[in-house]
C-alpha positions in Angstrom: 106.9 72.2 128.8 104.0 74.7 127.8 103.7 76.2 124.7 103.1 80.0 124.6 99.4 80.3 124.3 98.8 83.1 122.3 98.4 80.7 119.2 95.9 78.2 121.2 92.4 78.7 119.7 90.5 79.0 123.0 92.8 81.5 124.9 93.8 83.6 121.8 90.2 85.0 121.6 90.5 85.7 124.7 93.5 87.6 124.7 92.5 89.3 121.4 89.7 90.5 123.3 91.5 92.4 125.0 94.0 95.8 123.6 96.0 94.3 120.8 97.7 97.9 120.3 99.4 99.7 121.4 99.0 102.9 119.3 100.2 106.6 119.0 97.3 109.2 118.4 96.8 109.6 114.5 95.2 112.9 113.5 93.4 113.6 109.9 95.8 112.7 107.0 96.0 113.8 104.0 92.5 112.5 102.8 93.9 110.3 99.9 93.1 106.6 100.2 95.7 103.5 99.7 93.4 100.9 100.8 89.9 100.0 98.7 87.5 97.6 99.7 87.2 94.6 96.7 85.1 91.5 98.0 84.2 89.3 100.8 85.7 85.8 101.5 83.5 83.0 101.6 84.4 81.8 105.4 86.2 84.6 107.8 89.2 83.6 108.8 92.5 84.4 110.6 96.1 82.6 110.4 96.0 80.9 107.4 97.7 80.5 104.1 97.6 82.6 101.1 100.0 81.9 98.2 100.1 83.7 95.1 99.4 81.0 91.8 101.4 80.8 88.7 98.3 82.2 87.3 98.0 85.0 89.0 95.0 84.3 91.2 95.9 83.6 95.2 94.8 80.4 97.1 93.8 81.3 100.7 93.4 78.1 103.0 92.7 76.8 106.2 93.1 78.8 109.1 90.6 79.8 112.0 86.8 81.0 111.7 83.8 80.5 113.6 85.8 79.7 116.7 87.3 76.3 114.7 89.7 75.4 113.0 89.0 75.1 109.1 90.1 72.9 106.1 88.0 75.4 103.4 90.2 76.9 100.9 88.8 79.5 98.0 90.7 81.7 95.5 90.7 85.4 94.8 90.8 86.2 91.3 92.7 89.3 90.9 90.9 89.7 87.1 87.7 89.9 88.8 87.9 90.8 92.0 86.4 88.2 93.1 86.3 84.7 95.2 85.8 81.7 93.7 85.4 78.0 95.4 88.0 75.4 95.3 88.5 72.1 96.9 88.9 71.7 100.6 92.3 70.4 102.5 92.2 67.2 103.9 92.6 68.2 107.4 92.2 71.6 109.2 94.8 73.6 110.0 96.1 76.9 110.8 99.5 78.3 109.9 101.9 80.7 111.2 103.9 83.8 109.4 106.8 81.7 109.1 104.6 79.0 107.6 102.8 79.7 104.7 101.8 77.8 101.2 105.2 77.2 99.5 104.7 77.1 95.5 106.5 74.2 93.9 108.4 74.7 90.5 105.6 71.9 89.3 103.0 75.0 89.6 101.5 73.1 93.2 101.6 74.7 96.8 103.0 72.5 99.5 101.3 73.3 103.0 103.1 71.4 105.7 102.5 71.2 109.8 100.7 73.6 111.4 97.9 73.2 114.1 94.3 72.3 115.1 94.3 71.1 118.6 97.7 69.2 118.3 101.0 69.8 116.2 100.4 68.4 112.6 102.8 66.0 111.1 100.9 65.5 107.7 101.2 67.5 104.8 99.4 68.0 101.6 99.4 69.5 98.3 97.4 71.9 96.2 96.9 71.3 92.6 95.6 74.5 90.7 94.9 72.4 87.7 92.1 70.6 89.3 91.5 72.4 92.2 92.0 70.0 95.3 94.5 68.7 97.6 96.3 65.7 98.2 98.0 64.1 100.6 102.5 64.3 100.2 104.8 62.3 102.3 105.0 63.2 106.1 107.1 65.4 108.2 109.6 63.2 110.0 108.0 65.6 113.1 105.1 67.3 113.6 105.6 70.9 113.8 103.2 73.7 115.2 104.8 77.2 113.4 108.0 76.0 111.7 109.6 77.8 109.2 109.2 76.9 105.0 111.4 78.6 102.6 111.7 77.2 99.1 115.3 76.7 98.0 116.9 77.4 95.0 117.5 73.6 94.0 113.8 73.5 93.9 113.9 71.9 97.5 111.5 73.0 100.5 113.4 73.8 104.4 111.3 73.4 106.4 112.5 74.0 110.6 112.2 74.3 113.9 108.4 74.5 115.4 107.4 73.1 118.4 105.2 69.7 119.1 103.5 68.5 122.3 106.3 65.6 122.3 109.2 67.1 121.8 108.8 70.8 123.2 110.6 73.5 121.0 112.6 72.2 118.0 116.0 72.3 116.3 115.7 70.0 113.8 115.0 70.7 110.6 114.3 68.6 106.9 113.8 69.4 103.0 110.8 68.4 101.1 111.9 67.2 97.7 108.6 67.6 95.2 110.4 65.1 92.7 109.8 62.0 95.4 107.4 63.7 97.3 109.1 62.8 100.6 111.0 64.7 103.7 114.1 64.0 104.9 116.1 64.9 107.9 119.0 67.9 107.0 121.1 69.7 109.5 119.6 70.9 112.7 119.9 74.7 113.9 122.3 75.4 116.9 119.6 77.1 119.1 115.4 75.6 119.1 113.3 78.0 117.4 109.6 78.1 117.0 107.5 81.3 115.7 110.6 82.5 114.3 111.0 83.2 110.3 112.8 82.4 107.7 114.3 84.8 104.9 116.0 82.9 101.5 119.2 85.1 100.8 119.9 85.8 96.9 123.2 83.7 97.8 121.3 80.4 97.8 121.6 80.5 102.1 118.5 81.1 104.3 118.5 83.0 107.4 116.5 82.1 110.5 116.0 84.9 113.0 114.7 84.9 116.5 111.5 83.2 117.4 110.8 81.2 120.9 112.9 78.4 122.4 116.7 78.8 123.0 117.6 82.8 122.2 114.8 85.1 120.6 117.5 87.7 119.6 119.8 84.5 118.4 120.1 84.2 114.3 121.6 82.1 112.1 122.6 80.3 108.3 121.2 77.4 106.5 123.8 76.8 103.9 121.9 74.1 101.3 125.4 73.1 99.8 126.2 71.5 102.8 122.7 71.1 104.8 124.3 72.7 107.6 123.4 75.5 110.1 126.0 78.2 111.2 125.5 81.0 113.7 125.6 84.9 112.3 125.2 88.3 114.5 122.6 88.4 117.3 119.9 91.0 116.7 119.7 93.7 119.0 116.5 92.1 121.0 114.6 89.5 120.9 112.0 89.2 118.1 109.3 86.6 117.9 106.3 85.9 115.5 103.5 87.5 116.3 105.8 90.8 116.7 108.4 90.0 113.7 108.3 90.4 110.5 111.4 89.6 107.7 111.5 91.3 104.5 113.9 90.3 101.9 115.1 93.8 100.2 115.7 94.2 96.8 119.2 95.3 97.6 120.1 91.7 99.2 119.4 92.7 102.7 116.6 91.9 104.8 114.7 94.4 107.0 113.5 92.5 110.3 111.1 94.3 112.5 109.3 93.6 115.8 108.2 95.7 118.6 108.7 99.3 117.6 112.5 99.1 116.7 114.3 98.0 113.4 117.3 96.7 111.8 118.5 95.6 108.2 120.8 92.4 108.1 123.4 92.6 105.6 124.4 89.2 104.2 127.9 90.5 102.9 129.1 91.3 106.3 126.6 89.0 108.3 125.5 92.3 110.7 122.4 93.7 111.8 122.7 97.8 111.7 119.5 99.3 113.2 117.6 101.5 111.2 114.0 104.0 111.8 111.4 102.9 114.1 107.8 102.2 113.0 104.5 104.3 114.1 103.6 101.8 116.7 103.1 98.3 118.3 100.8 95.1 117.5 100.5 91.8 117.1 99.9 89.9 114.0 101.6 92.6 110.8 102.4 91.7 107.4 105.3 93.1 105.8 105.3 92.7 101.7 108.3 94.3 99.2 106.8 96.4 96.6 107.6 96.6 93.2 109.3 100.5 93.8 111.6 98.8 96.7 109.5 99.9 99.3 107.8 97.3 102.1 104.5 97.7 102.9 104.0 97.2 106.5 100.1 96.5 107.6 98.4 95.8 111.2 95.4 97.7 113.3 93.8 100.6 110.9 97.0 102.1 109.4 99.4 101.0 107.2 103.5 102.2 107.4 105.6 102.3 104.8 109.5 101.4 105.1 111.5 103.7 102.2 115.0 101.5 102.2 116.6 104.8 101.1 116.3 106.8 104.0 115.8 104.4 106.6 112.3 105.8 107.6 109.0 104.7 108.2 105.9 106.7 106.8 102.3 106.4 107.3 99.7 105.6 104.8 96.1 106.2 105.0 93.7 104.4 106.8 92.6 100.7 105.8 89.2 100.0 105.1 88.9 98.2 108.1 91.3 97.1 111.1 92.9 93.9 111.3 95.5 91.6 112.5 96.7 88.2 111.9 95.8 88.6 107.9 97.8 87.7 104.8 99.1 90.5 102.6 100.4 88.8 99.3 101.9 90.6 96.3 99.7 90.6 93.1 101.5 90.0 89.9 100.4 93.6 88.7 102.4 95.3 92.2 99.3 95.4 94.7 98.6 93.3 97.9 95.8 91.7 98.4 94.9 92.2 102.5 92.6 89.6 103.6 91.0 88.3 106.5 92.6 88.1 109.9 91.1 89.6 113.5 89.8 92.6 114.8 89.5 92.4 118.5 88.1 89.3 118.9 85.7 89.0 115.6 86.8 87.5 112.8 87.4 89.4 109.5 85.7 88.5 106.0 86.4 91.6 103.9 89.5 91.7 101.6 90.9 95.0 100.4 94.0 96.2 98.0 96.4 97.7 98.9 97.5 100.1 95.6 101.1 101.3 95.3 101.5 105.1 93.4 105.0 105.7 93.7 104.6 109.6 93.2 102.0 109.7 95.7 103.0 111.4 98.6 103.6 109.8 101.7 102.0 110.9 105.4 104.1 111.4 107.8 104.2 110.3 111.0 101.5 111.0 113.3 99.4 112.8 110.6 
């Protein structure tokens, strides 16, 4: 079996090379900026972790830069607007969307699996008190762009992926930060790898699409039980680096990939569709916003999904054009946008994204 290699190091540049969008025309918009340019990170990178801290500041780690595959981590201090240094991982890695730094109730970040030439079974923990990782129990398989979704009971899911071994996964386990240990849990009905993961404000996590059995296949981890249950099919396939899931402040969850979306509503396990974005590309972000919005961000514009009318807006341009970056929510309501590709380069700058509620929005194809 061959894995899809749009996440391989080698034959991702090359790819990226090439058109990534696939873009309407934008004319002139309303000359008001969204996006400001703060600082540079210390090594460029693309597809790696970024976790917002207990105190505010955001650990971004591993990923890819200089054409290999890092274990340097720094930290963006939101007071400052700055980067600062911190301890490196013990092994290089690069992460998915679906697979990012998972903060512990105990203040650490759990970074599990990922990929840097083979699927990683180890996984380590960062300590923000002294600034360095350490090595936690291992995966029970390694996993190249699972899923991790921090559960209410303080527990860690982590599923599916995909290893050289085993091809695409159903399997899934739960991290438990008290023995620091994984242990096998109920596997999913269909094998999924680059899908994502979405914790539900009913304690349940929902798994959508992804590669492996059915791309527009979804369904339920129930942690009561540890057991997986089908739900409504989306209305086509969706995969990571195209999908995105965004857990509303209403419940639902707007999922997105290709042009077309839809909202899954938990209380009558549906998908509904809903407006379609600007355009296509690899490699977008898509952060809630304190006002209810989602922030959507990918190439040199970012869209704006307005749960209330079911419409996507366009923002001005960014600073500069990227994919394959981490947006993360600030604790004062902005994103930091950092990193990630354009074309084939990879991207040092990091920029903010600031949310005015009464600012007006541009519409489409202004």
């Amino acid at each position: 079996m061959v894995r899809p290699a749009v996440f391989s190091l080698p034959v991702m540049l090359s790819v990226l090379k090439g058109a990534l969008f696939l873009s309407i025309v934008l004319l002139p918009g309303s000359g008001r900026s969204d996006f400001f340019c703060v600082c540079n990170l210390q090594n460029a990178r693309t597809l790696h972790a970024a976790t917002l801290l207990n105190d505010g500041k955001v650990l971004i780690a591993g990923g890819v830069g200089g054409f290999q595959y890092l274990r340097s981590a720094e930290l963006f201090d939101p007071d400052s607007s700055a980067i600062m240094s911190t301890g490196s991982m013990l092994e290089a890695r690069q992460v998915s969307g679906g697979n990012a730094g998972i903060v512990l109730s105990n203040g650490k970040v759990l970074i599990a699996g990922g990929y840097n030439g083979a699927s990683l079974q180890t996984a380590e923990l960062y300590d923000p008190g002294s600034g360095t990782f350490s090595s936690t129990g291992a995966m029970h398989s390694a996993r190249w762009n699972p899923t991790a979704t921090l559960l209410q009971n303080g527990k860690v899911l982590i599923a599916g992926g995909y290893n050289q071994r085993d091809g695409y996964l159903r399997t899934a386990e739960l991290y438990d930060p008290e023995s620091g240990t994984f242990s096998l849990t109920g596997s999913m009905h269909e094998t999924r790898d680059s899908h994502l993961a979405t914790l539900l404000c009913d304690g349940r996590v929902l798994l959508t699409g992804g590669d492996g059995s059915d791309r527009a296949g979804a369904e339920l981890y129930d942690p009561k039980t540890e057991t997986f249950s089908l739900t409504a099919r989306m209305s086509e396939g969706r995969s990571y680096p195209y999908q995105t899931a965004t857990h509303l402040a209403d419940g639902r969850v707007l999922v997105t990939g290709g042009i077309n979306a839809e909202i899954y509503d938990p209380s009558t396990e549906c998908f509904t569709a809903t407006g379609s974005m600007a355009f296509v590309a690899a490699g977008r972000t898509a952060t809630l916003l304190p006002n209810g919005k989602v922030l959507m961000v990918v190439g040199d514009r970012g869209e704006i999904f307005d749960p209330t009318t079911g419409m996507f807006s366009l923002r001005s341009p960014l600073c500069k054009p990227r994919s394959y970056h981490s947006a993360t929510s600030l604790s004062d309501g902005n994103v930091l946008v950092a990193g990630g590709l354009d074309g084939a380069p990879y991207i040092d700058t990091i920029e903010l994204y600031v949310s005015t509620e009464d600012d007006p929005l541009c519409d489409q194809g202004q």
